[in-house]
N, C-alpha and C positions, 0 to 999 in steps of 0.2 A: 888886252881888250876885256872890258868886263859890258856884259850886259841884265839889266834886270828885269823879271817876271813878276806880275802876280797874274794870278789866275784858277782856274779849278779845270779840270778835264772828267768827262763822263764817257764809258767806252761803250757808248752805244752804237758807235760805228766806228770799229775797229781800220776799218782802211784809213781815218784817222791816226794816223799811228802817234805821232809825238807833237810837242809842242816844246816849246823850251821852256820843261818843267822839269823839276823833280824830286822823287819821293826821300822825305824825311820820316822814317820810323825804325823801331827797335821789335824784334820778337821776344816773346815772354819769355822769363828770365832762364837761358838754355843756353851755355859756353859748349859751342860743338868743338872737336880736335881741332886743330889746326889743319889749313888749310882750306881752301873756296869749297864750299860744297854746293850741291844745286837746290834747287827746289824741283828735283827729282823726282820726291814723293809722291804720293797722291793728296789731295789737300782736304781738309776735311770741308764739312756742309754751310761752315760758318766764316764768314770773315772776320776782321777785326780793325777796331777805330783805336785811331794814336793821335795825339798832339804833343806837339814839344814847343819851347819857347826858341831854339835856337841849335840850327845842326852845320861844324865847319865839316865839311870832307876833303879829303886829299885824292886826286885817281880818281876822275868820275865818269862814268859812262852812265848810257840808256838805250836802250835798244825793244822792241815788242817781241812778246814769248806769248804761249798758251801754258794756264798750268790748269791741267786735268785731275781730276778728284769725283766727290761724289756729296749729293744734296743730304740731307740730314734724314731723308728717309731711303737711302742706301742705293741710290741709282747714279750712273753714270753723268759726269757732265765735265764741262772744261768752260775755263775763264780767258776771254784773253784780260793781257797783264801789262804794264809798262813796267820792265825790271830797268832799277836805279843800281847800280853798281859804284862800292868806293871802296878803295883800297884802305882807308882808313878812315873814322870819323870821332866825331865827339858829340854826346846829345845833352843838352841841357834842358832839366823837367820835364822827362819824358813821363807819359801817359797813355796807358794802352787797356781799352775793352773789350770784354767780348759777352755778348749774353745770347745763355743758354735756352731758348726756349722750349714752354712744355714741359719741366719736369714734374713726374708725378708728383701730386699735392701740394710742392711747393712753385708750381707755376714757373713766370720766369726766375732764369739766376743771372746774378750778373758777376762777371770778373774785374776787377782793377787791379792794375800793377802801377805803381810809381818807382820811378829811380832817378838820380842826377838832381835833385830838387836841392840839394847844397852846396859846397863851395868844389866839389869835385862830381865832373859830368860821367856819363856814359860813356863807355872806348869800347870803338869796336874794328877788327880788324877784315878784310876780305868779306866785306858786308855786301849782301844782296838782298834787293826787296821787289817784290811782287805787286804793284799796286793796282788799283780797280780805277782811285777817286785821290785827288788832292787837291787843296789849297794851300799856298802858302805865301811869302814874298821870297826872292832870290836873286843872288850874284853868284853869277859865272864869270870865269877868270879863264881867258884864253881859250874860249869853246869855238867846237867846231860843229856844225850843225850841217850832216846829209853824208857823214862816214858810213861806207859801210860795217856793219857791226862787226863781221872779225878784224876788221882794220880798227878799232876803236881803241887802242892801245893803253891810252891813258889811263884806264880804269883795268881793273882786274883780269878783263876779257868776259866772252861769255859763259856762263855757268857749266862747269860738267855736267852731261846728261839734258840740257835747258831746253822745252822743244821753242827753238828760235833759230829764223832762217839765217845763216852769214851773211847772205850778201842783202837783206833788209836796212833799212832806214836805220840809223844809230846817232847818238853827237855824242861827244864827249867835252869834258873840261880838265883845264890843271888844277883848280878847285871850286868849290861852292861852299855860298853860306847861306841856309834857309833859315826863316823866323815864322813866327806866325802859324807852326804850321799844324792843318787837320787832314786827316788820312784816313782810307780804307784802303785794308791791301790785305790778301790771301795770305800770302807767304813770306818769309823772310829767313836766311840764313847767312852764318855768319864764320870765322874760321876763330875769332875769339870776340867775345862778349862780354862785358865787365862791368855790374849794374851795382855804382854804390848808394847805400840806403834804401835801398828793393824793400818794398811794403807791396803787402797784396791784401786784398777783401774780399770777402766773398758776402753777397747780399742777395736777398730776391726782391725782384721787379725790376724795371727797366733803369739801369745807371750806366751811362755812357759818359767816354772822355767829353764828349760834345754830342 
């Protein structure tokens, strides 16, 4: 069974939880150990915007989490998240921002990463990502939509450490192919990451993937 989405999701009402979506991005260029790790951490003040032309994954699940961190002037806060889990993928022209604002004298900064823009994509293993906001277009292959999230086997499982309920709202699929796609998301980790032709910039003022 395949079915396909487009659409964008805003989580301004988190009882909201899913739609049959899901997130296509890469975190800046960071190959953690092997192994799933969580987005555990605390997340910093900022998020961050990605596009890619095209992401296959193998193993996918989704499920809603809270990831907890702190605003850019050092106080508590928490987001909720649609975590996108794939046991493996590949990104084609990936693009990822982030801008700093405020820095002394030099006002804003902004970050660009490119990778996969050639005849060899992004691989990434035990990929987790965090999202806030996406659009994209999509195929699902064999989804199941209203698993509960530790029952969501397909994909990785849920993250060690992740705050996300088991028995919440989750689907999963045997795979996905997103295109098209533009993102914000908090966090993202992975158990291997492998970004060929990584190009970074650094510029002041406002430069976003989109």
């Amino acid at each position: 069974m395949e079915s396909q989405v487009r659409g964008g999701t805003r989580w301004k009402r988190f009882a909201v939880v899913m739609v049959p979506s899901v997130a296509a991005t890469a975190a800046i260029g960071v190959a953690l150990a092997q192994g799933a790790l969580a987005a555990s951490f605390s997340v910093s003040g900022q998020s961050f915007k990605v596009t890619t032309d095209r992401l296959d994954g193998q193993g996918f699940s989704q499920y809603g989490a809270i990831d907890s961190g702190y605003t850019l002037d050092g106080k508590k806060t928490a987001h909720p998240v649609a975590v996108s889990a794939f046991k493996s993928a590949t990104i084609k022209n990936l693009c990822q921002s982030v801008v700093t604002p405020d820095v002394p004298i030099l006002g804003n900064v902004s970050l660009i990463l490119r990778a996969g823009g050639g005849s060899t994509p992004v691989k990434a293993e035990n990929l987790y990502i965090d999202v806030a906001d996406l659009n994209a277009d999509a195929t699902f292959r064999n989804i199941d939509i209203g698993v509960a999230a530790k029952d969501a086997s397909k994909g990785p499982g849920i993250a060690k450490g992740e705050t996300a309920n088991p028995y919440g709202f989750a689907q999963q699929a045997d795979s996905v192919t997103l295109t098209d796609v533009k993102q914000t998301a908090w966090a993202t980790t992975a158990g291997t990451f492998k970004l060929s032709g990584l190009k970074m910039s650094l510029s002041t003022g406002v430069k976003e993937c989109y």
